[in-house]
Each structure stands twice: as C-alpha cells, then as structure tokens.
C-alpha positions in Angstrom: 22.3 -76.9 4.3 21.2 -80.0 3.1 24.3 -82.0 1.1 23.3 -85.3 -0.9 25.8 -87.1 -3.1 24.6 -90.1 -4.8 26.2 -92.3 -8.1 24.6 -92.7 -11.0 23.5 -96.3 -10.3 21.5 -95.6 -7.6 18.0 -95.1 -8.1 15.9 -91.6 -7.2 12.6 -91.3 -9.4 11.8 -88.3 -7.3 11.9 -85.9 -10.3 10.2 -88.2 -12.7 7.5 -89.4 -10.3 6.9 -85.4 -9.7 6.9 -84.5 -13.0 3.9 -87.8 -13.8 1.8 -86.6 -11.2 1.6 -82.9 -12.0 4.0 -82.1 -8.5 5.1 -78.2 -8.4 9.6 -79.3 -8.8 11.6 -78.2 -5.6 12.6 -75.0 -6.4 15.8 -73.1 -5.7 17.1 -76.8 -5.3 20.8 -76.6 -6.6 20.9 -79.7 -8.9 24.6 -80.8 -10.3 26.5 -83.1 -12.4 30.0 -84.8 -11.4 32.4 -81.9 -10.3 34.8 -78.7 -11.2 37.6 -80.6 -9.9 36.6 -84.0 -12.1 37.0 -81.3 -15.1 40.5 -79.8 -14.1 41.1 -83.9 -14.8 40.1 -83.5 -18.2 37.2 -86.0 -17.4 35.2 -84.3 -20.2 32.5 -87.4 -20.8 29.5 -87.5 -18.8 26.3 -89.6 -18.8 23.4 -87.3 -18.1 21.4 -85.9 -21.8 20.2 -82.9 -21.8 16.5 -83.9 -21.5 17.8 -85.5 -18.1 19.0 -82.2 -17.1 16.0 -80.2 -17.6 14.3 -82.6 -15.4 16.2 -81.0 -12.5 15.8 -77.6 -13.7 15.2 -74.6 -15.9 18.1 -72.6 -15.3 22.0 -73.2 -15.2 24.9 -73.4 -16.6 27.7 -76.2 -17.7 29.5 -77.6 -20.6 29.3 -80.6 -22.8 30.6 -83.9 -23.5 34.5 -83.4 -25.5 34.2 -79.7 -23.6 32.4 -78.7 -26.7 31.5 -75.3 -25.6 30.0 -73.3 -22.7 26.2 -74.0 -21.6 23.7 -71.4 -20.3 20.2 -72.5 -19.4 17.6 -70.1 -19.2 13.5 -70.6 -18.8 14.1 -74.2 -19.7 15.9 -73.6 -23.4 19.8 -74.3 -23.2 22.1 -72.9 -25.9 25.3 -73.9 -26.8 27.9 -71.5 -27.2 31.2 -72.6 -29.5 34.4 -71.4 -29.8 33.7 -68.7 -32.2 31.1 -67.6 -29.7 28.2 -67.8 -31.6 25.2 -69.5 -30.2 22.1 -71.9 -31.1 20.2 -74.4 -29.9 20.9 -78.1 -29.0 19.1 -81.4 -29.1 18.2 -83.3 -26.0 20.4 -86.1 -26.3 23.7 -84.6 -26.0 25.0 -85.2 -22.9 27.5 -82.9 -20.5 30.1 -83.9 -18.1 29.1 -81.1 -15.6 26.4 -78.9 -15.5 24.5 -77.1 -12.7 20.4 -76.3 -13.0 18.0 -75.2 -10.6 14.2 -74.6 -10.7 14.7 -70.5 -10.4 12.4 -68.7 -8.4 13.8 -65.5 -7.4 13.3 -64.5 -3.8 14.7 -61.2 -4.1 14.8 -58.2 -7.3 16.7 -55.2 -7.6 17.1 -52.8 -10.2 20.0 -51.5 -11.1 20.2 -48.1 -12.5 24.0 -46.8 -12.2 26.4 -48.5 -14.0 28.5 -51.3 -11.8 31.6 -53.2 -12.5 31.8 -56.7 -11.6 33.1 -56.0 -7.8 30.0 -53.6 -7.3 28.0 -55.9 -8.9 28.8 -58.6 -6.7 28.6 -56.9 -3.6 25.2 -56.0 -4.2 24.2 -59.6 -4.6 25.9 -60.4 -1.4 23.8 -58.3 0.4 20.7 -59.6 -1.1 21.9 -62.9 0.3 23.3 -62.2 3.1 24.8 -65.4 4.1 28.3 -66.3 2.6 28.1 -70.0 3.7 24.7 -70.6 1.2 24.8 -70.6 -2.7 22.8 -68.2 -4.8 21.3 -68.2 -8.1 21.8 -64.6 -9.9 20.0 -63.6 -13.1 20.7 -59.9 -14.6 18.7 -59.2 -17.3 19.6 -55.6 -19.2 21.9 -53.0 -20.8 25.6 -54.2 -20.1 28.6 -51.3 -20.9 30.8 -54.3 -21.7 31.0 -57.8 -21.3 34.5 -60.2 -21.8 33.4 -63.8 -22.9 35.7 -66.7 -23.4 34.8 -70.0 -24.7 36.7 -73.3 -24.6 37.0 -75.7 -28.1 35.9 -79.1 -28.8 38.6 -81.5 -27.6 39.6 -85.1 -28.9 41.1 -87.9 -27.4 43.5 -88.3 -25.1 41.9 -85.4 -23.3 44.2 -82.4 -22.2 44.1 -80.9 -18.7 42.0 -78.2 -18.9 44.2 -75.2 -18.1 46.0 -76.3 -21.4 43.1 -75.7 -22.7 41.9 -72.3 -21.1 45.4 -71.4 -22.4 44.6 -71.6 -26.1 41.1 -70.5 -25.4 39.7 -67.5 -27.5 38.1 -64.7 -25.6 35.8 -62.3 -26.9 34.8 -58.2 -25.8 31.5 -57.5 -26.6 31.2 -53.7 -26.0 27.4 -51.8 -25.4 25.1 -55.0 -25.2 21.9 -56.1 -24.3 20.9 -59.6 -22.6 21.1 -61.4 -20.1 23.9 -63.0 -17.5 23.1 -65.9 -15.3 24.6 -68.2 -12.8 25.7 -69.0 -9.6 27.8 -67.8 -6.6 29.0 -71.0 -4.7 30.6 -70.8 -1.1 34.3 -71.0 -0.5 34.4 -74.3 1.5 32.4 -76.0 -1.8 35.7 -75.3 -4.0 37.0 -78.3 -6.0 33.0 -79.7 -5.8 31.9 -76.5 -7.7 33.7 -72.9 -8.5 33.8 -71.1 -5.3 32.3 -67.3 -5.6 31.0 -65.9 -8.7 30.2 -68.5 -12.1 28.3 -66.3 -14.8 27.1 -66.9 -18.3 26.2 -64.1 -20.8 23.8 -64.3 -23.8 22.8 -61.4 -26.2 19.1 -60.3 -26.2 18.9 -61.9 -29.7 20.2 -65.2 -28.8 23.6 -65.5 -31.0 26.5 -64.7 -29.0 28.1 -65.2 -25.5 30.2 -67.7 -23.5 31.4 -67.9 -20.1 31.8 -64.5 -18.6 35.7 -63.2 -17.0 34.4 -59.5 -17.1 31.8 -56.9 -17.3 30.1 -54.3 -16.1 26.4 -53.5 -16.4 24.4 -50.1 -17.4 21.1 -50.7 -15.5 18.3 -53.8 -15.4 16.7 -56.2 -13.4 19.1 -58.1 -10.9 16.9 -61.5 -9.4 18.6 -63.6 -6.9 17.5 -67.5 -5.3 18.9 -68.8 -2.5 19.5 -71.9 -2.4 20.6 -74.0 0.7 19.2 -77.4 -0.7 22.0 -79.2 -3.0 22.1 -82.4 -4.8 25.2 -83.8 -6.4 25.2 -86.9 -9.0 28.6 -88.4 -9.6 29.3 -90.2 -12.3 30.7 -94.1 -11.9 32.5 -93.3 -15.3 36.2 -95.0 -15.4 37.6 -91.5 -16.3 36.0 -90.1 -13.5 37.7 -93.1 -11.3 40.7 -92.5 -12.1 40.4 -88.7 -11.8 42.6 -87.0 -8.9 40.0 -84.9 -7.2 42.4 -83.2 -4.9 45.2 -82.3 -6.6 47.7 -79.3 -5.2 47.0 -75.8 -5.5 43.0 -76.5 -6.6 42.3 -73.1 -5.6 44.8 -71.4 -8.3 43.8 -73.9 -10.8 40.6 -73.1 -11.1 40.9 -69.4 -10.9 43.0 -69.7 -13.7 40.7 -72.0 -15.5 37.5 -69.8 -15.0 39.4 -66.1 -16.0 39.8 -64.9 -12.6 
C-alpha cells in the first residue's frame, strides 16, 4: 500500500493539472483530510472547501468546520446532514476539518436479497475484499428493515472534546427505508489516522434525512465494493491541529464510543 502524508503548504497540482488536461482521476485512490484522532482533539476547523474536495473525489464521507453535521458524498453532490437529521445541499466554499473521498469505481457487486444485520452485512463485504490489511469503499443502495442515525450539533468556541459531544448527540431510528449507505472500512493498524473497521453514512432515496449510521440492517439491493490500496493524507499546519495530542490513551475506546460502536 502506498502511504503519502503531506502538509498543506506543500505543493501537488496533480489533481488540477489532471483535471485541465482532460486526464481520467486515479480511481479507488483513498483521498483524506487531517485525521480521526485530530477530531477526538476537538480540532473542528479545517482549510480544505468543498470544491477542493471534489477535486479528489466523488464519493465519501466527513464533517464540517464547527462539527456542523455529518457529510455523505455521493456521484459528486455532498449533503449536509444537521442535528435534526434532515438533509440539503451545501455550497462549495464551506470547508471541513476531515473528510474522506475517493473516485468510486466498484470492482466488485453483489446483490443482496435476504435480509442482513450489520454483522452479516459486513462479513459479506470482507469476503468481497478479501484482504483485512487494505481499505474498501462500500456502497449499498436499496430497501433497509431499519437504519439508527445519529448526528452531532454545531459547536462554538472553546471547542469541546468530542465524546462530550457524541454524549449530547441526538440519534434517530428510521424504520422500513429506502436509499442508500456509503462509506469506508479502514484497517485496524490505520486507527487514530482514520476509524478502523466499518464508517457508514445513510441517506433516504428522496434526499432529506440521514446522518452517520451506528445500526441497521438491510432488506435486499445492490452492494458495490472498491478497493483501495493507494492513500493520500493532507494534514493541516493549522495551530489547533499543532497543538492537538494525536495519541492520547485508550484511542481505541474513544473512538468506538465516538462513532456508536
């Protein structure tokens, strides 16, 4: 697997100068944005818009600056989803303090047609992949039985740790549902850079609700998996995310608890 970190201040026009001359983007290219453990740090503020973003993919997942709700990207459109759950649309100059995109194009489909929880669910993508030390990009698009959503509120200076604010977080059961879930499973030695196993998003067929998904289980659909063993990482040269501590004790619990597992 290929691993490159970089700060913001150095220069890569690779995207751009691919995008001028007409270039086909790297696809099933994990591209992301500071890191989970940065955000456990309450370093909410980041410096790459939205537009930015989309130059690095079509598809993903992440927050936004304040933590002002959950992120899902999906065929290059990226809602917003508040703490009410309801979800719309966002301009391009927003920016997010961690976010994850990649230029989906699913090497393997499955359709599902008996109803799976989230552990069957996941065992059949790991056996699409079939490698636990690569990351994967997992679309499901169809009938879910239920799906638990939670999303976390728009905070203000002096920034909280985030499990105070998973703690306060509302959460949401959406019972039979159509739409679509999306994200990625990460390794387990890439915890504290990203959220190791599974990190899903849901959104309704019509577009208006979802969050950040801590439980489901799915009717029947189409299941598309990438694989992705290519992975860039920016990090911001923010003074927040200087004075962050990146490894703090029990990082593992932490963000289990942070991300409903």
């Amino acid at each position: 697997m290929k691993l490159k970190c970089y700060s913001v201040g150095d220069v890569d026009t690779r995207s751009s100068a691919a995008d001028t001359a007409g270039v086909r983007p790297r696809m099933n290219r994990l591209y992301q944005t500071s890191t989970m453990a940065a955000l456990l740090d309450a370093v909410y503020d980041g410096e790459t818009t939205l537009d930015e973003l989309l130059m690095h993919g079509n598809f993903g997942l992440g927050t936004f600056n304040g933590l002002d709700g959950e992120m899902i990207v999906n065929d290059s459109v990226i809602h917003q989803f508040r703490a009410d759950g309801q979800a719309g649309r966002v301009p391009g100059d927003l920016k997010t303090p961690f976010a994850c995109v990649t230029f989906f194009n699913p090497e393997k489909e499955y359709m599902i047609d008996t109803a799976q929880d989230k552990e069957g669910f996941e065992a059949i993508v790991d056996q699409l992949v079939n490698n636990p030390n690569l990351f994967a990009a997992v679309r499901f698009t169809g009938m879910f039985e239920r799906v638990e959503t939670r999303t976390v509120f728009c905070q203000c200076r002096p920034y909280p740790p985030m499990l105070e604010v998973v703690a306060r977080q509302p959460t949401m059961q959406l019972g039979a549902s159509t739409g679509t879930m999306l994200g990625f499973r990460t390794p387990g030695y890439m915890q504290g850079v990203n959220v190791a196993g599974y990190h899903l998003h849901f959104l309704t067929e019509d577009g208006r609700r979802g969050g950040h998904v801590t439980d489901y289980a799915v009717l029947k659909g189409r299941l598309e998996v990438g694989v992705i063993s290519d992975v860039e990482i920016q990090l911001p040269r923010t003074e927040q995310f200087a004075r962050a501590n990146l490894s703090p004790e029990n990082i593992h619990e932490a963000i289990r608890v942070a991300e409903g597992g």
